[in-house]
Backbone of each chain as ProteinMPNN parsed JSONL, in Angstrom:
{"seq_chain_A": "XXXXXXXXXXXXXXXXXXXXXXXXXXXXXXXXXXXXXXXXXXXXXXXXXXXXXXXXXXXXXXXXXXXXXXXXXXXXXXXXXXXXXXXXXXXXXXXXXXXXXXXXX", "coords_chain_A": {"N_chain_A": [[108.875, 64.29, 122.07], [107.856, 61.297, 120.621], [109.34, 59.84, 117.766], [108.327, 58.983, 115.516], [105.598, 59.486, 116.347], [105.383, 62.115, 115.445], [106.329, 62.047, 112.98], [104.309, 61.381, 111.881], [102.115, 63.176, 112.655], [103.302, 65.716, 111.364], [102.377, 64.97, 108.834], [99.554, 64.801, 109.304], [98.971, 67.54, 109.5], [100.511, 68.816, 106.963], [100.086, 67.658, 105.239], [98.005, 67.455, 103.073], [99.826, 69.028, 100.997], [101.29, 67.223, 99.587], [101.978, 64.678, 96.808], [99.675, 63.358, 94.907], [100.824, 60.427, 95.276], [102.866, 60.393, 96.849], [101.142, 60.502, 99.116], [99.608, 58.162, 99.038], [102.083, 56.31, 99.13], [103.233, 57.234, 101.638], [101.565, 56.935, 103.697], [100.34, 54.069, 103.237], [103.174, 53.25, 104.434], [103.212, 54.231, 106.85], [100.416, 54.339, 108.329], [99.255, 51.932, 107.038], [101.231, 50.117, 107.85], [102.771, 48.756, 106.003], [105.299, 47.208, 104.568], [108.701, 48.074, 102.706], [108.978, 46.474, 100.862], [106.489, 45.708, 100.03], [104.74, 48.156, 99.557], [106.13, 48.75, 97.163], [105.318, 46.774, 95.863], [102.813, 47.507, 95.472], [102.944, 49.509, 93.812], [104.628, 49.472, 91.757], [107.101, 49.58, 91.857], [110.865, 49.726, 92.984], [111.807, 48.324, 96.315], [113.818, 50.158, 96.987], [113.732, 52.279, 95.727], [111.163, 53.055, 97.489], [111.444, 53.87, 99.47], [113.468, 55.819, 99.375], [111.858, 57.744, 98.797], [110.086, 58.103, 100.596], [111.689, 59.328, 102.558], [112.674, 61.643, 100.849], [109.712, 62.635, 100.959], [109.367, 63.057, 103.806], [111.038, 65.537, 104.215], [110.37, 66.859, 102.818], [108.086, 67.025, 104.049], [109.458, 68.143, 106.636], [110.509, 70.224, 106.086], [108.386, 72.065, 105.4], [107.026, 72.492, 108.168], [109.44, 73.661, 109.418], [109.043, 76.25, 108.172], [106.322, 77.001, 108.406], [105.599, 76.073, 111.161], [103.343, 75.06, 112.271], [102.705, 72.507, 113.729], [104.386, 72.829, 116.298], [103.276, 74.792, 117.114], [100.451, 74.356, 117.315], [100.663, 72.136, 118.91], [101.635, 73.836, 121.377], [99.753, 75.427, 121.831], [97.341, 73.344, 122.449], [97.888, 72.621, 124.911], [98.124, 74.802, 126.69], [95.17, 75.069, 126.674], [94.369, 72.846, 127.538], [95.851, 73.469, 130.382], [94.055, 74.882, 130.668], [91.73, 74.262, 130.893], [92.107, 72.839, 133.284], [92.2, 74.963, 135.411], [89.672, 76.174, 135.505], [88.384, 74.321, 137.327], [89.177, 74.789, 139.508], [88.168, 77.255, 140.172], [89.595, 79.513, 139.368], [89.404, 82.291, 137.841], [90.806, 84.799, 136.802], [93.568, 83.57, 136.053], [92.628, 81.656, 133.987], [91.441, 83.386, 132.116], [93.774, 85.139, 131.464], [95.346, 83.204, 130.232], [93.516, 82.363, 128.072], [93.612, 84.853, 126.921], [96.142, 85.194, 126.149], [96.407, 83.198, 123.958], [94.766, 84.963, 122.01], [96.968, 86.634, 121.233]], "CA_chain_A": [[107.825, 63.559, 121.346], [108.071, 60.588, 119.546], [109.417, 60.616, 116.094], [106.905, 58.58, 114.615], [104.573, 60.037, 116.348], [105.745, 63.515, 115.419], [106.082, 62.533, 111.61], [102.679, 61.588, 111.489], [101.857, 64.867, 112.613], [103.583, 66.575, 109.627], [101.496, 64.342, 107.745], [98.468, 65.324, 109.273], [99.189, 69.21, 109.114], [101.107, 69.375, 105.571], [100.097, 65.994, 103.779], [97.643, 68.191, 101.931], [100.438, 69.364, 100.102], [101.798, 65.889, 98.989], [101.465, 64.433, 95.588], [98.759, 61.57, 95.523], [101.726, 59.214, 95.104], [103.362, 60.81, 97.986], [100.15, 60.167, 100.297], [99.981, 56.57, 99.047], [103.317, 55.613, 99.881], [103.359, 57.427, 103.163], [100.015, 56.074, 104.403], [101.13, 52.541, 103.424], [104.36, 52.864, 105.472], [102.453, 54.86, 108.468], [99.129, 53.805, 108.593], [99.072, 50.496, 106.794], [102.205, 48.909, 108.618], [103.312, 47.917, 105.054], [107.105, 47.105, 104.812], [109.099, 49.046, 101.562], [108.81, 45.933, 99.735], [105.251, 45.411, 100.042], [104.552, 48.901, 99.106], [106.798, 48.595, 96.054], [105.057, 45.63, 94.729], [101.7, 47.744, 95.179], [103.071, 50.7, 92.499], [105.44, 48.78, 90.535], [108.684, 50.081, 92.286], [111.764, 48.54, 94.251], [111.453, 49.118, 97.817], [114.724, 51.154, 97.47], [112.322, 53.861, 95.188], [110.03, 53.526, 98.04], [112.678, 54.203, 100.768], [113.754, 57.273, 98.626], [110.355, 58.512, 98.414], [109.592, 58.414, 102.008], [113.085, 60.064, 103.124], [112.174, 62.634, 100.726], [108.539, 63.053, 101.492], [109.516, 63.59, 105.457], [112.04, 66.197, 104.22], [109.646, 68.244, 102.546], [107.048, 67.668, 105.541], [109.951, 69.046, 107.631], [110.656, 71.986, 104.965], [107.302, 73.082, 105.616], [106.922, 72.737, 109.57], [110.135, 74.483, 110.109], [108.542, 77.356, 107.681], [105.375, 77.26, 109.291], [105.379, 75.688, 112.167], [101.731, 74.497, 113.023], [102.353, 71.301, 114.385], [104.307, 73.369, 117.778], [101.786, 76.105, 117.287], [99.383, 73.771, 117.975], [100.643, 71.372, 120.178], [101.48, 74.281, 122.957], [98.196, 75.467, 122.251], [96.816, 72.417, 123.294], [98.691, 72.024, 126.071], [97.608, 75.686, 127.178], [93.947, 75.158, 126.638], [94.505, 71.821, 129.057], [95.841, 73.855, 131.433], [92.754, 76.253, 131.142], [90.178, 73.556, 131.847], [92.116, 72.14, 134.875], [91.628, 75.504, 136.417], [88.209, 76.263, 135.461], [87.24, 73.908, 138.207], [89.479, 75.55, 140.946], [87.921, 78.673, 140.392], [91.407, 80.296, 139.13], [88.809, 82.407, 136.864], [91.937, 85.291, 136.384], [94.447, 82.885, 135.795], [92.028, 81.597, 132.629], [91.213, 84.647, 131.349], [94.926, 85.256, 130.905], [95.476, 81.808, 129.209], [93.274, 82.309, 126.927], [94.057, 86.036, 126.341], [97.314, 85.426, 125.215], [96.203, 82.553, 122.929], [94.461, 85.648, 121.227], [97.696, 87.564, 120.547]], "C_chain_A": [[108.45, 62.412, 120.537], [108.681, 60.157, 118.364], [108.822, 60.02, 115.504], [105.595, 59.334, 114.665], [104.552, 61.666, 115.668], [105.756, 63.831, 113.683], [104.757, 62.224, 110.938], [102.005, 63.075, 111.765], [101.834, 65.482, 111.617], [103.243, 66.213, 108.826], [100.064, 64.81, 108.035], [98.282, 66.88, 109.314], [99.733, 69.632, 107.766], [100.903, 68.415, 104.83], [99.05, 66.574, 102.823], [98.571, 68.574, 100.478], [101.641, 68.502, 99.023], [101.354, 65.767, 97.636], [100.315, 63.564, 95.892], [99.406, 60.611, 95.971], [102.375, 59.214, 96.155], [102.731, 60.066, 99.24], [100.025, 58.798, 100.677], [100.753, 56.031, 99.702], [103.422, 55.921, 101.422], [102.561, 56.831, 104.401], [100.362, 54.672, 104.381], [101.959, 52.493, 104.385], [103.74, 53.066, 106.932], [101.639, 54.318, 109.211], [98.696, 52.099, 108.25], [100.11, 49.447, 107.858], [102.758, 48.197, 107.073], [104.912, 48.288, 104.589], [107.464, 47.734, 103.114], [108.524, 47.63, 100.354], [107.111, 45.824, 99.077], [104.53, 46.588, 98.979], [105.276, 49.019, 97.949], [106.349, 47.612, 94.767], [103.617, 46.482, 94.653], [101.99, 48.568, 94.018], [103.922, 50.467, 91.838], [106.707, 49.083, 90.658], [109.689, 49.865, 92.905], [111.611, 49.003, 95.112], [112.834, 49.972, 97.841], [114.547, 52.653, 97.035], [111.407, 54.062, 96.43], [110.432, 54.197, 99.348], [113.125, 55.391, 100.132], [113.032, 58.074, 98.49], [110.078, 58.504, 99.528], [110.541, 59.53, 102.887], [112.524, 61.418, 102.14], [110.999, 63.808, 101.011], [108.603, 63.875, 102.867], [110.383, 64.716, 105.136], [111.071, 67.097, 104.309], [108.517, 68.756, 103.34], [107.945, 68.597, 106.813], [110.029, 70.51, 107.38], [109.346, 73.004, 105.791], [106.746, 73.306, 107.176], [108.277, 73.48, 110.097], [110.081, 76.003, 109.282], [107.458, 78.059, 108.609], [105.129, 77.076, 110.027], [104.397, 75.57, 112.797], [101.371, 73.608, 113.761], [102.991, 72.035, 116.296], [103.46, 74.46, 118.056], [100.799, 75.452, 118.152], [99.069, 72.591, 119.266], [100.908, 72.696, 121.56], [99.887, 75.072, 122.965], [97.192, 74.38, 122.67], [96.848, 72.555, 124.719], [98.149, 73.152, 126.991], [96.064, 75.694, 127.791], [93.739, 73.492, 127.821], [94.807, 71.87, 130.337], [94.645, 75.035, 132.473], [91.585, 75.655, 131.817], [90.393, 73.361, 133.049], [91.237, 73.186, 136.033], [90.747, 76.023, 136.477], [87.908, 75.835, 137.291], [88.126, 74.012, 140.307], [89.718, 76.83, 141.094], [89.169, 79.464, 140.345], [90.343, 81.094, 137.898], [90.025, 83.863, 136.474], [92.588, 84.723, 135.358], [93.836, 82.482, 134.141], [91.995, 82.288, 131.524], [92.73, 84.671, 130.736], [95.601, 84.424, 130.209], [95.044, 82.498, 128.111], [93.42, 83.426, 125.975], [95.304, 86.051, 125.907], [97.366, 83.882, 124.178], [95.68, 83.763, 121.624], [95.655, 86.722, 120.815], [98.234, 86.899, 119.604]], "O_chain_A": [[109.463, 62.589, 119.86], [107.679, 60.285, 117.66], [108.579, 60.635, 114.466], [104.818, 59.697, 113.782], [103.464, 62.213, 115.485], [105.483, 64.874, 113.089], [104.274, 62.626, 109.879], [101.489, 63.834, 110.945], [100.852, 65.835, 110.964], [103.522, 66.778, 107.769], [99.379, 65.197, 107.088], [97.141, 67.281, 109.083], [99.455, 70.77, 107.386], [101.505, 68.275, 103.765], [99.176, 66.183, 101.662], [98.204, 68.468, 99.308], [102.432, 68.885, 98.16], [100.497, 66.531, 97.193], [100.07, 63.123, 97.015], [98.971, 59.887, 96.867], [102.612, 58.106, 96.636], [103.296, 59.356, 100.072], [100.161, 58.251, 101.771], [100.494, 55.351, 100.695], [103.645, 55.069, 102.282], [102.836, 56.447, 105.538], [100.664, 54.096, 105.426], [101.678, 51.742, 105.319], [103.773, 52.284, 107.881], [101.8, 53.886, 110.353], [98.058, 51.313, 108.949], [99.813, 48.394, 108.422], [103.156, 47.033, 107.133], [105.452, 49.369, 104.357], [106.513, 47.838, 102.34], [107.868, 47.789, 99.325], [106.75, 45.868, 97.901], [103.944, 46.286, 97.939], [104.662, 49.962, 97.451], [106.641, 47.54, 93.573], [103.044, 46.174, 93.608], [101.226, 48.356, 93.077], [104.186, 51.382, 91.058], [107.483, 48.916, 89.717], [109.236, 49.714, 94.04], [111.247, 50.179, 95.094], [112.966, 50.568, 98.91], [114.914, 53.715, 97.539], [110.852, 55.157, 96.516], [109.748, 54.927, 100.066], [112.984, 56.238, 101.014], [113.356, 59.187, 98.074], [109.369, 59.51, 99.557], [110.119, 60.363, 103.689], [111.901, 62.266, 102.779], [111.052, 65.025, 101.186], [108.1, 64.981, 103.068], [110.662, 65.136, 106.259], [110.792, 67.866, 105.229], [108.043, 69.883, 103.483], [107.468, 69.394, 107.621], [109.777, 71.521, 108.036], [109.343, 74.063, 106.418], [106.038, 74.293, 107.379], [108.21, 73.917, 111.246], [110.888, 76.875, 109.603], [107.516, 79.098, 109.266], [104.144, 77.75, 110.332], [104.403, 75.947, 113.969], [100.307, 73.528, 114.376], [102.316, 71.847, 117.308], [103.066, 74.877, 119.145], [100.403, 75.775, 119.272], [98.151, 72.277, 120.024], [100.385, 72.476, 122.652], [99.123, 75.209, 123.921], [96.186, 74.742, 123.281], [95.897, 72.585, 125.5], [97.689, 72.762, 128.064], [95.721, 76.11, 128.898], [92.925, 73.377, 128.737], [94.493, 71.091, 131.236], [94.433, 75.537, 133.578], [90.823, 76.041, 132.703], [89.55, 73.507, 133.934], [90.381, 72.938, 136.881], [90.598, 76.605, 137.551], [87.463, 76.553, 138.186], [87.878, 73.638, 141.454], [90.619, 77.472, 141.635], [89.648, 80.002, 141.344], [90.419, 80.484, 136.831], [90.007, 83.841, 135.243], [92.469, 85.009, 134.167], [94.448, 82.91, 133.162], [92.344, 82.025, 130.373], [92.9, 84.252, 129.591], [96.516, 84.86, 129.511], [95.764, 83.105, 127.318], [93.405, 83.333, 124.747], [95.622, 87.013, 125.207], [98.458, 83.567, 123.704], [96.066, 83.596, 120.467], [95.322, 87.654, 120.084], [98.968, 87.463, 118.792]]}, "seq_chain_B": "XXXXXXXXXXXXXXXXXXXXXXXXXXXXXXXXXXXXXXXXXXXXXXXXXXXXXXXXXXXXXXXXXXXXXXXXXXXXXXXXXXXXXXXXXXXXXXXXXXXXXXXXX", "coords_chain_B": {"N_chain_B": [[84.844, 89.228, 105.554], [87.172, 91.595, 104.963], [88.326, 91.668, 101.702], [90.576, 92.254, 101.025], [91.631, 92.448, 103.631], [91.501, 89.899, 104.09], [93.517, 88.712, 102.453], [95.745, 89.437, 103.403], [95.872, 88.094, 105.596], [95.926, 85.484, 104.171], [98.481, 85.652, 103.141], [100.07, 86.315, 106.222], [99.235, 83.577, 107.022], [100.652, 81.822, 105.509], [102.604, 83.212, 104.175], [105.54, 82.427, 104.281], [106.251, 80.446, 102.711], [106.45, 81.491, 100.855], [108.869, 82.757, 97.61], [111.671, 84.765, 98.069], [111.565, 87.401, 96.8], [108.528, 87.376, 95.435], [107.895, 88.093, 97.985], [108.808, 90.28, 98.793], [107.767, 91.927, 96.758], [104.941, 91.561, 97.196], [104.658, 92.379, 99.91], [105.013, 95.148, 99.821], [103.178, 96.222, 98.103], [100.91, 95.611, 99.714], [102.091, 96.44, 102.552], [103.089, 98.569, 102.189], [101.505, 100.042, 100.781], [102.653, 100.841, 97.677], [102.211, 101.801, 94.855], [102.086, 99.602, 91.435], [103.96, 100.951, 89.295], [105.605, 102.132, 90.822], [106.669, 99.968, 92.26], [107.463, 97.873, 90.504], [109.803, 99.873, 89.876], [111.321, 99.468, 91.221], [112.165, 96.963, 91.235], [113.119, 96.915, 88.758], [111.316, 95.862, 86.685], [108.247, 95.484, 84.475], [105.363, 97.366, 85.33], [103.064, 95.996, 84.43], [104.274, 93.623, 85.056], [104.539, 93.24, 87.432], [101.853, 93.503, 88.259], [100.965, 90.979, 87.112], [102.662, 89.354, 88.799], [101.816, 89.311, 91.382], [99.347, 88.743, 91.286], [99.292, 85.99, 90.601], [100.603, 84.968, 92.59], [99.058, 85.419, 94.666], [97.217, 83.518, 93.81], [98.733, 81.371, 94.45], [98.863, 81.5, 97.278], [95.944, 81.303, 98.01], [95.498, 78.567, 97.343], [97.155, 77.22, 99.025], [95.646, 77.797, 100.81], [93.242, 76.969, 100.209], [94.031, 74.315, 100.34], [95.111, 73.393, 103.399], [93.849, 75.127, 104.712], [94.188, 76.905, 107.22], [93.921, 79.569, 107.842], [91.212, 79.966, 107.959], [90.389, 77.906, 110.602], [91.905, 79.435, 112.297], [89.87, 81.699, 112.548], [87.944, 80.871, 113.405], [88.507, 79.258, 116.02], [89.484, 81.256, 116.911], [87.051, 82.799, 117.596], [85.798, 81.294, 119.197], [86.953, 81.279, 121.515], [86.928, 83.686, 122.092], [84.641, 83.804, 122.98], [84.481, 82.027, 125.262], [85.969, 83.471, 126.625], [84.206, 85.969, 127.488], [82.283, 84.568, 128.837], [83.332, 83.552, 131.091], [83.399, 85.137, 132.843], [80.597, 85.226, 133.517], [79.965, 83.546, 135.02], [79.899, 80.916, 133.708], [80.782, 77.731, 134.016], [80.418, 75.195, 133.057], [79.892, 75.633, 130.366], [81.877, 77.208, 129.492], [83.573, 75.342, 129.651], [83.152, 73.125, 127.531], [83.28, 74.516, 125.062], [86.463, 75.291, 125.734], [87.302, 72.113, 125.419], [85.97, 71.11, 122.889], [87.63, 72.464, 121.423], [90.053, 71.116, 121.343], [89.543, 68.76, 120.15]], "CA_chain_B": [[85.34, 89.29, 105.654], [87.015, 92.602, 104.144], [88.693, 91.476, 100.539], [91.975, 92.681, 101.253], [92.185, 91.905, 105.152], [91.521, 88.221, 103.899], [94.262, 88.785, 101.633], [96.855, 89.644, 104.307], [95.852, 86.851, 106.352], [96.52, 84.611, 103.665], [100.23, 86.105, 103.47], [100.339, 85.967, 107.577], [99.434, 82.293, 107.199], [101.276, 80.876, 104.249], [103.85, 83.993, 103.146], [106.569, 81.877, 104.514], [106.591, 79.408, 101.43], [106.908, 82.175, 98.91], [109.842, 83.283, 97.273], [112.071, 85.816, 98.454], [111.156, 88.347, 95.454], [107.368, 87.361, 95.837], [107.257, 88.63, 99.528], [109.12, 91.663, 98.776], [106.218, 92.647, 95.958], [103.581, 91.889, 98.326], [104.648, 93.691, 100.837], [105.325, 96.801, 98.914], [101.858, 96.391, 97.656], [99.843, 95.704, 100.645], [102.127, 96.39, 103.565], [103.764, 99.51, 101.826], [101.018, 100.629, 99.779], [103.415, 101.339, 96.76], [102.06, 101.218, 92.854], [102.627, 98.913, 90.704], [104.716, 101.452, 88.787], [106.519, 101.91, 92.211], [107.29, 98.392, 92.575], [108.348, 98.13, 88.88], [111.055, 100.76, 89.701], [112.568, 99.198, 92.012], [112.82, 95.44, 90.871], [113.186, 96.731, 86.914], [110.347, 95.165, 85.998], [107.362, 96.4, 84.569], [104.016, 97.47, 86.18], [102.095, 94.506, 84.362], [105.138, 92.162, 85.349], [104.39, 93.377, 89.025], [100.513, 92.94, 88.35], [101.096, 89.664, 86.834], [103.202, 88.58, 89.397], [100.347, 89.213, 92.714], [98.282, 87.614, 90.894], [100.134, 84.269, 90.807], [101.177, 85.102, 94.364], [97.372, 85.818, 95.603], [96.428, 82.334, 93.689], [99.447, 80.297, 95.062], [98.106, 81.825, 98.917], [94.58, 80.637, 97.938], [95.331, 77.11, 97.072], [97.61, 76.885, 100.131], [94.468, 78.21, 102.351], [91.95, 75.654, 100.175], [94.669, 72.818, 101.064], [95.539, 73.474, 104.339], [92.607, 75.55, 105.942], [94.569, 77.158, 108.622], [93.124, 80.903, 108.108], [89.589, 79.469, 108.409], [90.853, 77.403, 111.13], [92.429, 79.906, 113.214], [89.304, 82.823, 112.553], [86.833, 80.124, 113.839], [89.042, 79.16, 116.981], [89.7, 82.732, 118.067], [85.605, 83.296, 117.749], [85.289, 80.854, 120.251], [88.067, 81.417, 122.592], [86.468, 85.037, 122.751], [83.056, 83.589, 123.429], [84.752, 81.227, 126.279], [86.234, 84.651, 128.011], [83.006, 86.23, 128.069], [81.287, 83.484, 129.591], [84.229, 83.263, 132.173], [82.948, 86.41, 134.085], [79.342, 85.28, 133.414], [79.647, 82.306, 135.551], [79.02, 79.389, 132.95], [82.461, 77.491, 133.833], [80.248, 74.022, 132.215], [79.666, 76.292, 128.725], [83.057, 77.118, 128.693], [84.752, 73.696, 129.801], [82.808, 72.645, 126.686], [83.844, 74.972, 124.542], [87.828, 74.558, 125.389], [87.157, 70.613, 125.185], [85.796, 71.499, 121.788], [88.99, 72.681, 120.778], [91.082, 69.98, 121.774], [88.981, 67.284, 119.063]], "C_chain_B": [[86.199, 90.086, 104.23], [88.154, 91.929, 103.141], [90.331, 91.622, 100.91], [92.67, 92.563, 102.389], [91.914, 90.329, 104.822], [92.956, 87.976, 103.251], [95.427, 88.811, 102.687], [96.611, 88.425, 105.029], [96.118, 85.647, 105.962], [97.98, 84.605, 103.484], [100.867, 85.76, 104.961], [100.657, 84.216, 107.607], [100.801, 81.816, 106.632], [102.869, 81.868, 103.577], [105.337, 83.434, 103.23], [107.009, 80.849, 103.38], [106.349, 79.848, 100.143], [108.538, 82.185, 98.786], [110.496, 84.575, 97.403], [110.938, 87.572, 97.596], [109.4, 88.615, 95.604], [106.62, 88.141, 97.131], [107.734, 89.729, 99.306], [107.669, 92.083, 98.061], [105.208, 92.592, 96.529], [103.315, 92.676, 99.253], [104.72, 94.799, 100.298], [104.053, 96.826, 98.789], [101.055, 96.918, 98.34], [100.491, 96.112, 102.255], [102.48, 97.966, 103.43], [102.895, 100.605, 100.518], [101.457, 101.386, 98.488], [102.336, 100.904, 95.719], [102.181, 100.256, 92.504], [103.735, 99.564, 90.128], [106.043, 101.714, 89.868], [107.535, 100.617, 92.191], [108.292, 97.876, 91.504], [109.765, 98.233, 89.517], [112.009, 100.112, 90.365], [113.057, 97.675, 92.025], [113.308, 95.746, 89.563], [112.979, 95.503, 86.741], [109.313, 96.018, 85.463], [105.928, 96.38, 84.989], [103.368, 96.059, 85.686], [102.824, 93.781, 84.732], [104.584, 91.973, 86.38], [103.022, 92.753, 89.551], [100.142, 91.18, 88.196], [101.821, 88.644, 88.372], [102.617, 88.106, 91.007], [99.512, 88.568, 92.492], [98.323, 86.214, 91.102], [100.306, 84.237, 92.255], [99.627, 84.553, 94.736], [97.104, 83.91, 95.371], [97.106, 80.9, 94.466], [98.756, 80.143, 96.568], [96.794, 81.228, 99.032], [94.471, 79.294, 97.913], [96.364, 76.681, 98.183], [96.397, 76.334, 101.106], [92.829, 77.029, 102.104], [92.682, 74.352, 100.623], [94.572, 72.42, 102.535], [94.361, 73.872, 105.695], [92.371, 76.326, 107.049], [93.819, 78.589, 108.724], [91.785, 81.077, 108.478], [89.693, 79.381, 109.901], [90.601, 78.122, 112.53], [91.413, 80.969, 113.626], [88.26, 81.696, 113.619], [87.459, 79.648, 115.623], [89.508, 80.544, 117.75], [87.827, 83.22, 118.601], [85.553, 82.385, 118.913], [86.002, 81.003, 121.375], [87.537, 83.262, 123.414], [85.642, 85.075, 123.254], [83.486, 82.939, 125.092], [85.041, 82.791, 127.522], [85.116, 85.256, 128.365], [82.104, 85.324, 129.092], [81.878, 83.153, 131.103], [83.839, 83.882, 133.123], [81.208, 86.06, 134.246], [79.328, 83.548, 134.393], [79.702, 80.729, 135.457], [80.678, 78.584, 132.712], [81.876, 75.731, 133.2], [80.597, 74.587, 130.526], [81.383, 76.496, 128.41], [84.459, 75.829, 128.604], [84.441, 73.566, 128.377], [83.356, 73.38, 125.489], [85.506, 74.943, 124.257], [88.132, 72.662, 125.04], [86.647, 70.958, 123.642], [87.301, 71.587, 120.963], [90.274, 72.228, 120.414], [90.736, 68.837, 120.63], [89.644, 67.655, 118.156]], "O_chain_B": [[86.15, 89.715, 103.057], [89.112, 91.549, 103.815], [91.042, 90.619, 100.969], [93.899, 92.547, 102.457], [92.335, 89.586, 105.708], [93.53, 86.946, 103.601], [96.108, 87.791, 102.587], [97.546, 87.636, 104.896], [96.455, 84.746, 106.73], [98.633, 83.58, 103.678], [101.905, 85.105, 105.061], [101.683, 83.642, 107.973], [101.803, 81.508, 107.277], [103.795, 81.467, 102.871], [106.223, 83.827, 102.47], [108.195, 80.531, 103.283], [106.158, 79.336, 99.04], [109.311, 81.739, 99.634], [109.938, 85.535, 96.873], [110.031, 88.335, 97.929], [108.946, 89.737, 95.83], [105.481, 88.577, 97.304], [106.93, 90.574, 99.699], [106.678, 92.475, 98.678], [104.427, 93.542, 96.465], [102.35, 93.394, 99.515], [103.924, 95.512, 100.91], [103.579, 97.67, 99.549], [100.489, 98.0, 98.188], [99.684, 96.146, 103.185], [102.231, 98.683, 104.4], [103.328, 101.459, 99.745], [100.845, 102.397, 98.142], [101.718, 99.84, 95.762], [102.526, 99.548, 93.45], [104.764, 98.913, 90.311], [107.227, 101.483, 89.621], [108.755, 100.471, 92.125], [109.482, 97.573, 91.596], [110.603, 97.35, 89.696], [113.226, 100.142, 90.182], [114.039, 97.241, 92.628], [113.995, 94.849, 89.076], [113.684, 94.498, 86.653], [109.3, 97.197, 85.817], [105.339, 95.299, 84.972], [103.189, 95.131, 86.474], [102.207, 92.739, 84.951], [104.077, 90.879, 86.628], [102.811, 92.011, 90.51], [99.405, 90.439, 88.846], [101.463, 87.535, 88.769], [102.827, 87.063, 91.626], [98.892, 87.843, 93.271], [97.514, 85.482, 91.672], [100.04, 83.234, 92.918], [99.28, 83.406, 95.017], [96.882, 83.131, 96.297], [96.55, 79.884, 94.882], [98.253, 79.111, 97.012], [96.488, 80.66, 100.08], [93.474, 78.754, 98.392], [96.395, 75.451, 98.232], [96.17, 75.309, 101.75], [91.965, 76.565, 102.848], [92.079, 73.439, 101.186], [94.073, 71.356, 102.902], [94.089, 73.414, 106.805], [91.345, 76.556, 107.689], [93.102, 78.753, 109.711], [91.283, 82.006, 109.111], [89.3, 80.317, 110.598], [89.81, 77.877, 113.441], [91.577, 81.42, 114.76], [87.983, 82.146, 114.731], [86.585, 79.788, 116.479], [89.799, 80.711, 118.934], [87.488, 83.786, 119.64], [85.101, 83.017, 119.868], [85.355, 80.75, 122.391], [87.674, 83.777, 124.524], [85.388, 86.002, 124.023], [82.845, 83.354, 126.058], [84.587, 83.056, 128.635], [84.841, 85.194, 129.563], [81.36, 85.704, 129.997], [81.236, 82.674, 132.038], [83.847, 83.397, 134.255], [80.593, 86.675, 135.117], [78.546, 82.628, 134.153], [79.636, 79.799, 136.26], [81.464, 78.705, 131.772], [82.793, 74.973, 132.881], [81.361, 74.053, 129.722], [81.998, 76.084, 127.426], [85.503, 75.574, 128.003], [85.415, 73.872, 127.689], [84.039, 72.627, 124.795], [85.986, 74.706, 123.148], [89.123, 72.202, 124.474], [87.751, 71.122, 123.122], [87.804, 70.849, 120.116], [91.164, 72.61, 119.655], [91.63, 68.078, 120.255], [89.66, 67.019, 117.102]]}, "name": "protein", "num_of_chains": 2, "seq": "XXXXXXXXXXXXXXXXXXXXXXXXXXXXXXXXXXXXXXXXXXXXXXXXXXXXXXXXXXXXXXXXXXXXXXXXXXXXXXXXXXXXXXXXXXXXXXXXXXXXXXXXXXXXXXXXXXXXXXXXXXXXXXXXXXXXXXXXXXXXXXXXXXXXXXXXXXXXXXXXXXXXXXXXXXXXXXXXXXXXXXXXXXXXXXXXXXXXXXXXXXXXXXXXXX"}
């Protein structure tokens, strides 16, 4: 995967647990496209505070995905439940069943 | 949903971002049905420390599960994944496409 794409992830599975200030800055860098300085002149901080604050931020989003791990939880459950529709429609109705029965363990 | 099986499920989810010490007393509690006075004995602490200290636990697990969501989450995605297998033997392979496509948004 990605690694952008992958630390947006841990933003959208653990950014709950961010500060506000956290979310700000991260969203700026992520979502806005705004460069350290930019974001530095929005909260009054040098972009080398804002570069310190993002490196940290991703730490503690990693902290908590290699605790809990929801973002591969959920991506192979995806990936499972994509393989369940394909065979819906070539009558593999077994094969399903057992997909989705071991999503329930 | 029974008071105390919610309670474990918030530990299942989230018990990974307690503190060593924290998960021991929980478990003793609820996995090990020990006392408080039990529990005491064997950290030397005392029973209200022990009481005091589930408490904080229980509320940290709660404000994980209002951040995060995942115990909701995961009760509401197994209800339908059980509804999809039934439906599997019943023919309805549109009802349950829709249903795993559901799951995927």
């Amino acid at each position: 995967m990605d690694k952008r794409v992958f630390e947006g992830l841990l933003y959208d599975f653990y950014g709950e647990l961010l500060t506000q200030k956290q979310k700000y800055i991260f969203e700026g860098y992520y979502m806005e496209d705004l460069s350290f300085q930019e974001i530095g002149e929005l909260y009054g901080i040098t972009k080398q505070a804002v570069s310190d604050m993002l490196k940290r931020t991703l730490k503690q989003l990693s902290k908590y995905e290699e605790k809990l791990g929801y973002v591969k939880r959920f991506a192979e459950q995806r990936e499972a439940i994509e393989n369940a529709i394909e065979l819906i429609d070539l009558g593999e109705k077994d094969e399903v069943k057992n997909i989705l029965n071991s999503l329930l363990d």
